[in-house]
RODREN-90934 format. One record per residue (C-alpha): residue number from 1; x, y, z. Coordinates in Angstrom, 2 decimals. Layout:
BEGIN
{resi=NUM, px=X, py=Y, pz=Z}
...
end
This chain:
BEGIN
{resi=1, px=39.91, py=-18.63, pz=173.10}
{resi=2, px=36.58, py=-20.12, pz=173.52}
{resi=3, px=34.35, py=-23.40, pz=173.23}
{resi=4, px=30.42, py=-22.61, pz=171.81}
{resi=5, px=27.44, py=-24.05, pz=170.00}
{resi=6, px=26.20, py=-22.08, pz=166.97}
{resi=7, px=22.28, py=-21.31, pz=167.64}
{resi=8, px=20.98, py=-23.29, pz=165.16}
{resi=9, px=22.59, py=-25.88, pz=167.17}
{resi=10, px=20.16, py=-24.90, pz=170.26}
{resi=11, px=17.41, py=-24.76, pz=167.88}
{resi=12, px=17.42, py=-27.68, pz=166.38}
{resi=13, px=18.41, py=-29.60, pz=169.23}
{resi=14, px=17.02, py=-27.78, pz=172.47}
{resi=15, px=17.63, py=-30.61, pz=174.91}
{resi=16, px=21.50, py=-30.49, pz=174.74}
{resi=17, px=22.93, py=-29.80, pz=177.81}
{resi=18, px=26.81, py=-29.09, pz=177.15}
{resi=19, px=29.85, py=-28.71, pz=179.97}
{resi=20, px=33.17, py=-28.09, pz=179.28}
{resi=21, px=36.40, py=-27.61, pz=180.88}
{resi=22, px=39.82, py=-26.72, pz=180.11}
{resi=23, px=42.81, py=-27.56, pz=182.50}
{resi=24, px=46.42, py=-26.29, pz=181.59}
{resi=25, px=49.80, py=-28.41, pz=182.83}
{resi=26, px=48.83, py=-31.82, pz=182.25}
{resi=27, px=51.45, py=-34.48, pz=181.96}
{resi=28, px=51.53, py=-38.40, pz=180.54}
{resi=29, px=53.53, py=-39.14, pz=183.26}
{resi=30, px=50.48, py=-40.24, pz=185.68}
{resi=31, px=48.78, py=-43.77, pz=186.41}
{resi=32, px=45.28, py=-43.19, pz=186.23}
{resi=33, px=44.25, py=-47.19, pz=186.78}
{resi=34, px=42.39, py=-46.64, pz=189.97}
{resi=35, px=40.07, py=-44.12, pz=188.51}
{resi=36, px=39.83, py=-46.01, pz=185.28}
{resi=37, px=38.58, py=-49.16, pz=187.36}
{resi=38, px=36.40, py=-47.23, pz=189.43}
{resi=39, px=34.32, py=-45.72, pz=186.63}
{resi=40, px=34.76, py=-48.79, pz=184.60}
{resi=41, px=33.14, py=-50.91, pz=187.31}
{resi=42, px=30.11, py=-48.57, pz=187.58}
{resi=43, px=30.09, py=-49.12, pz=183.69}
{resi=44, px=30.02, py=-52.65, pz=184.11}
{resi=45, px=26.79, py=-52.57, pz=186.41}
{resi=46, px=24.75, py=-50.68, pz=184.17}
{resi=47, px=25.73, py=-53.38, pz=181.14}
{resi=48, px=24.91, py=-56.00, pz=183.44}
{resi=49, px=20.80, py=-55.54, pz=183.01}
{resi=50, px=21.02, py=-53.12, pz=179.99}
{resi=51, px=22.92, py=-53.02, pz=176.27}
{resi=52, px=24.59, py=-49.70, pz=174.93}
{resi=53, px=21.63, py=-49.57, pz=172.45}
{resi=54, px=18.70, py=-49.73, pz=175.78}
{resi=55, px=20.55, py=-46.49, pz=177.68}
{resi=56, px=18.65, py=-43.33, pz=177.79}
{resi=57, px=21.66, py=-41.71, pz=176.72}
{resi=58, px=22.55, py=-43.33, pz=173.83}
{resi=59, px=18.94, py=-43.54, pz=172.83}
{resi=60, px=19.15, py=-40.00, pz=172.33}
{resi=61, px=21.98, py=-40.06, pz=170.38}
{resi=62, px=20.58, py=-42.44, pz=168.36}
{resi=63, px=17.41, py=-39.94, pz=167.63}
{resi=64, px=19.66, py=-37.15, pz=166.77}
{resi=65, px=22.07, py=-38.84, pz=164.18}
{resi=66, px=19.08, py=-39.60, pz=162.87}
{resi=67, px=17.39, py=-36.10, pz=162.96}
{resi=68, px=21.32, py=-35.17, pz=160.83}
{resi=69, px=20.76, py=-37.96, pz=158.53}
{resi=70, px=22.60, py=-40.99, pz=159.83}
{resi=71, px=22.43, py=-44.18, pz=160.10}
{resi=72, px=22.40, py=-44.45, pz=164.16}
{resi=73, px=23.74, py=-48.57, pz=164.12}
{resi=74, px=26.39, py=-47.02, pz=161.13}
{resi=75, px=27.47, py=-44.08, pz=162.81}
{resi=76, px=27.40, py=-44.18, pz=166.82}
{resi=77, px=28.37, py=-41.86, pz=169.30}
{resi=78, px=31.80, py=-41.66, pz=170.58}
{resi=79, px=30.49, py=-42.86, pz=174.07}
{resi=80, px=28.30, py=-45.62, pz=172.23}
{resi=81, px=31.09, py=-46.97, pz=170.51}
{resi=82, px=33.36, py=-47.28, pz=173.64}
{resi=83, px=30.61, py=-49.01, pz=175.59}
{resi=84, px=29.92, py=-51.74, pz=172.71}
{resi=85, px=33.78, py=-52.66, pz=173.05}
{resi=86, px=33.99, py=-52.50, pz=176.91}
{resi=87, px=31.30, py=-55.01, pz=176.70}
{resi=88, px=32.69, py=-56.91, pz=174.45}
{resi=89, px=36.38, py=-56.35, pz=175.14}
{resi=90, px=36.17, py=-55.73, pz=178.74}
{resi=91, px=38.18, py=-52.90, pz=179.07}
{resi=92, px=39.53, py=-50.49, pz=176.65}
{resi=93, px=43.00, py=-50.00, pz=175.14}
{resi=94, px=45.45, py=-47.38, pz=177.41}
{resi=95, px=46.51, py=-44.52, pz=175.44}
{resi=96, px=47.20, py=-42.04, pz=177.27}
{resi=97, px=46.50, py=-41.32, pz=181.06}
{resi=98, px=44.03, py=-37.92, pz=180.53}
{resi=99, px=42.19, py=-40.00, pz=177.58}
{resi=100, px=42.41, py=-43.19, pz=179.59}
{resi=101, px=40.81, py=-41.10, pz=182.12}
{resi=102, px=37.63, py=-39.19, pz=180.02}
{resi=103, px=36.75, py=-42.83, pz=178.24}
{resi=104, px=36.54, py=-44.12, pz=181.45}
{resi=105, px=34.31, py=-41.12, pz=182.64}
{resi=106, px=32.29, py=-41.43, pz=179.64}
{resi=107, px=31.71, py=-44.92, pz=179.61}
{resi=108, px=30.57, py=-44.80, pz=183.36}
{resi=109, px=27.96, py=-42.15, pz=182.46}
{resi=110, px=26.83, py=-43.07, pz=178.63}
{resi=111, px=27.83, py=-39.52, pz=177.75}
{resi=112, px=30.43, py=-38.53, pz=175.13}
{resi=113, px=33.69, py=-36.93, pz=176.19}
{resi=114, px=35.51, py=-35.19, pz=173.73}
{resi=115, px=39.58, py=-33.76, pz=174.43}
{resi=116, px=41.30, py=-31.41, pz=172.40}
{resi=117, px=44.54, py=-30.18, pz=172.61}
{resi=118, px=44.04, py=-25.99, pz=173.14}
{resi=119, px=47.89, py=-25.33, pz=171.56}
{resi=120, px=46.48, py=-27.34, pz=168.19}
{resi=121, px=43.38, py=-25.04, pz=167.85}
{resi=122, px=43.23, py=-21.46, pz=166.20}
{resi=123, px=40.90, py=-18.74, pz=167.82}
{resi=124, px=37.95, py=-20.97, pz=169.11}
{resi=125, px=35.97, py=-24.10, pz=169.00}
{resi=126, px=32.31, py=-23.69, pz=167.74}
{resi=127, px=30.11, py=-27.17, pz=167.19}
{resi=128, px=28.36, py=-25.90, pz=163.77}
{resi=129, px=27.32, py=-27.20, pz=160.59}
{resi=130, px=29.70, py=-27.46, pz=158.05}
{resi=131, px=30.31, py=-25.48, pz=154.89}
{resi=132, px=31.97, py=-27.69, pz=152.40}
{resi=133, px=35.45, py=-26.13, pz=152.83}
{resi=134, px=36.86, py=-27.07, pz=155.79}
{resi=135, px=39.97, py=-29.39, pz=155.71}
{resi=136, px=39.45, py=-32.33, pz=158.43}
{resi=137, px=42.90, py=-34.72, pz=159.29}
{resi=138, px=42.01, py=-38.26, pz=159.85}
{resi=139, px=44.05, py=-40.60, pz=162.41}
{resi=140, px=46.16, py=-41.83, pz=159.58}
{resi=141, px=47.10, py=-38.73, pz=157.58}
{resi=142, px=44.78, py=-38.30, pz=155.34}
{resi=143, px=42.62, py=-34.82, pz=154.42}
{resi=144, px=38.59, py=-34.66, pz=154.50}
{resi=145, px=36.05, py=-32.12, pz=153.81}
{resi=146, px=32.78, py=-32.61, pz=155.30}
{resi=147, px=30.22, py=-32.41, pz=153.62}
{resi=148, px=27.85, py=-28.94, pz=153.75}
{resi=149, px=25.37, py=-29.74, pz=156.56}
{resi=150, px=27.57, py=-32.10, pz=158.54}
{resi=151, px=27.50, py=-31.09, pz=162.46}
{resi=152, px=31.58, py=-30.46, pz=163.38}
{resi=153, px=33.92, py=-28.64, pz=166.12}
{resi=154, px=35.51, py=-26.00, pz=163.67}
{resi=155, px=38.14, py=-23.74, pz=164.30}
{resi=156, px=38.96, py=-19.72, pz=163.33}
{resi=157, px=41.03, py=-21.73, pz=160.37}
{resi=158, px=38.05, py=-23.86, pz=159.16}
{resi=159, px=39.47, py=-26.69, pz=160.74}
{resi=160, px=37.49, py=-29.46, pz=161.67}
{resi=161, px=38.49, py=-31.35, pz=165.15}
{resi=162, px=35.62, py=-33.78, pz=165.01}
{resi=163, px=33.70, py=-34.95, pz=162.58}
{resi=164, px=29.68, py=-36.24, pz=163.04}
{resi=165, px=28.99, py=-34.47, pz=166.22}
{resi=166, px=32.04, py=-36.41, pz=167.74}
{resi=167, px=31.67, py=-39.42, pz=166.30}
{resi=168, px=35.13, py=-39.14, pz=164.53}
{resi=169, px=37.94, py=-36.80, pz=166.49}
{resi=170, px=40.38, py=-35.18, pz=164.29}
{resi=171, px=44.57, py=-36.40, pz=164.40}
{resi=172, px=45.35, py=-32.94, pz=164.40}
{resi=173, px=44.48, py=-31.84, pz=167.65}
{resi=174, px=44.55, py=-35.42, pz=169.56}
{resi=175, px=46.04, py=-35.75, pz=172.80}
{resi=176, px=49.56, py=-37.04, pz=172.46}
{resi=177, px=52.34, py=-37.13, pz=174.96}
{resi=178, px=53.42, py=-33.36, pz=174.53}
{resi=179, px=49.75, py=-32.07, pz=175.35}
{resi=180, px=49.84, py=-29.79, pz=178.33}
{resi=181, px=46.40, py=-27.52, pz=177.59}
{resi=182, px=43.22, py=-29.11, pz=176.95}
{resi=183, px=39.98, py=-27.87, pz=176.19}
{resi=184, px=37.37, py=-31.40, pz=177.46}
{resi=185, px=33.89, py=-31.15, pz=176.48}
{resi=186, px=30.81, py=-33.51, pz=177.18}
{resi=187, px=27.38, py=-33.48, pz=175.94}
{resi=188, px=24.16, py=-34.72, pz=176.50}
{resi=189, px=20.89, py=-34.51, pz=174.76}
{resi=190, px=18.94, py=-37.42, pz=177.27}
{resi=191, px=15.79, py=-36.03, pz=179.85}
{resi=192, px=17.96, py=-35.81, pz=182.91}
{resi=193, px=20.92, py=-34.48, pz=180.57}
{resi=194, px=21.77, py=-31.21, pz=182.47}
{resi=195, px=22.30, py=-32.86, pz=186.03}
{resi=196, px=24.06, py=-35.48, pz=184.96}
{resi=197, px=26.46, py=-33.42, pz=182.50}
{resi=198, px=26.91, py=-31.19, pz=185.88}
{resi=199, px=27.99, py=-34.50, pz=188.18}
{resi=200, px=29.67, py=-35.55, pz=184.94}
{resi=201, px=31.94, py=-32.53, pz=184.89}
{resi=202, px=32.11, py=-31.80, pz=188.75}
{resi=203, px=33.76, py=-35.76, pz=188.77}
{resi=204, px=35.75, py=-35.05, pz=186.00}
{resi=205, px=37.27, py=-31.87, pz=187.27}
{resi=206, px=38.05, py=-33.60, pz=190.92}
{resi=207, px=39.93, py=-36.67, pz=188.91}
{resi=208, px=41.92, py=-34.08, pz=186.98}
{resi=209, px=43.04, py=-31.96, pz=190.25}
{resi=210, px=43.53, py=-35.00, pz=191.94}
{resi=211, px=46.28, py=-36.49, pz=189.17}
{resi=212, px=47.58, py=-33.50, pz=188.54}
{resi=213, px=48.85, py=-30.35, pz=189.99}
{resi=214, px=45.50, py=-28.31, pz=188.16}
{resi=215, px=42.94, py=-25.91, pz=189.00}
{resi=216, px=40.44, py=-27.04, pz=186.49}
{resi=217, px=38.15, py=-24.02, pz=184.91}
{resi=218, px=34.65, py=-25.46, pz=183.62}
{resi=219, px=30.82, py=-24.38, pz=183.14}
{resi=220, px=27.75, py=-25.67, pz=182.14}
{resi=221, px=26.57, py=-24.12, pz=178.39}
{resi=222, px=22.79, py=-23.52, pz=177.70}
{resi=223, px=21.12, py=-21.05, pz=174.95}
{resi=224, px=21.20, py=-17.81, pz=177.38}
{resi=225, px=25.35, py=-18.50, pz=178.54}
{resi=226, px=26.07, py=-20.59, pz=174.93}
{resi=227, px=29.67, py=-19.38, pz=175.39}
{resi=228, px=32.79, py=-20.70, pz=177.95}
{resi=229, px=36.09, py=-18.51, pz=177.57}
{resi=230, px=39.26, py=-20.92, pz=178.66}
{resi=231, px=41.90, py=-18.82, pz=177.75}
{resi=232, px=42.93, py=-15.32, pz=176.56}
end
C-alpha cells in the first residue's frame, strides 16, 4: 500500500510540503492527557496575540480553497476548524486517544492532521481530483459523490476518505476503537512549510512510540519522492 499526491497536485500547488506516517499496533487503551495539554498549551500561546484566521498557516489554506473554488470562511481547514473551537471552547472533545493525540498536534502547529485507518483502505491513498464517481460515506451514514474537480484522498475502489482537501474525513475509514494500523498524514502549503511538517512529524512519531509499543515508519513527500510505501 501507499500514500501519494497526483502531479497535478504538485503543479498546481508547488508549495505543499506533505509527511506522512503509518504506525501498526495501536490501542484505545492509552491516556494521552499529558501530551494533549502540552501541545494544547503551546496552542494557547500562539491564540493569545493571534486569531486562527492571522496564522501563516491557515492563511495559506485560506488561498488555496480559494484557488479550488471555495469559500475559505465556508469551508476551513481541518486544523482551522479545530483552532476556532479550542479558542472558543477551550479544549476539544476526547474521542479517541491517537485522534485526541493528532488534534492536539495539529492545533499546536496550525497544520492539518489527517488519520486513516490502513485495514479500511483498498490498494492506496492518492490526494487527486475527483471524477464524479466516487462514493464518499459521511459521519452519519449517508453516501456522497464529489463533484468532478473536487481535491479528495481516493482509494484503488474510488473511495473517497476525505472530502475538500481534508476538510471533511470520511466515516468509513475513521479511527474507532478496533483501529490497530494507521496511515497519519499532515500537510502544509505556508513559506516555512517543509521544516515545520518535518518537526511536525519527527514530534508526532516520538508521541506515538512513546504511548505505544510502535516503531513508527514516516517520510517527508516532495515532487521528485511524491510516493511513501507503508505496507506491502
Amino acid at each position: 500500500m501507499h500514500f501519494q499526491h497526483a502531479s497535478d497536485i504538485w503543479r498546481d500547488f508547488p508549495g505543499l510540503a506533505p509527511g506522512a506516517i503509518f504506525a501498526a499496533g495501536l490501542t484505545g487503551d492509552v491516556s494521552a492527557d499529558e501530551q494533549v495539554a502540552r501541545f494544547g498549551e503551546l496552542a494557547a500561546k500562539r491564540l493569545a496575540t493571534a486569531s486562527e484566521g492571522e496564522l501563516p498557516e491557515v492563511q495559506a489554506w485560506r488561498r488555496a480553497f480559494s484557488a479550488m473554488g471555495l469559500k475559505p470562511t465556508q469551508y476551513r481547514c481541518a486544523s482551522e476548524s479545530l483552532l476556532r473551537r479550542f479558542r472558543k471552547e477551550g479544549a476539544l472533545p476526547r474521542l479517541h486517544p491517537l485522534i485526541d493525540l493528532c488534534n492536539a498536534v495539529s492545533l499546536a502547529y496550525a497544520i492539518p492532521v489527517a488519520v486513516f485507518d490502513v485495514s479500511r483502505i483498498s490498494g492506496y491513498v492518492e490526494v487527486r481530483r475527483a471524477a464524479g464517481d466516487e462514493t464518499y460515506l459521511t459521519f452519519a451514514g449517508g453516501t456522497e459523490h464529489p463533484p468532478p474537480g473536487e481535491v479528495i484522498f481516493a482509494d484503488a475502489d474510488g473511495r473517497a476518505h476525505a472530502r475538500r482537501w481534508t476538510n471533511r474525513q470520511s466515516g468509513h475509514s475513521a479511527v474507532r476503537d478496533t483501529t490497530t494500523d494507521v496511515l497519519i498524514v499532515a500537510e502544509a502549503l505556508h513559506d516555512t512549510a517543509g521544516k515545520d511538517v518535518e518537526s511536525l512529524t519527527a514530534a508526532l512519531a516520538a508521541e506515538l512510540s512513546a504511548l505505544w509499543p510502535v516503531t513508527p515508519r514516516s517520510a517527508l513527500l516532495t515532487p521528485a519522492e511524491p510516493r511513501f510505501t507503508f505496507t506491502t
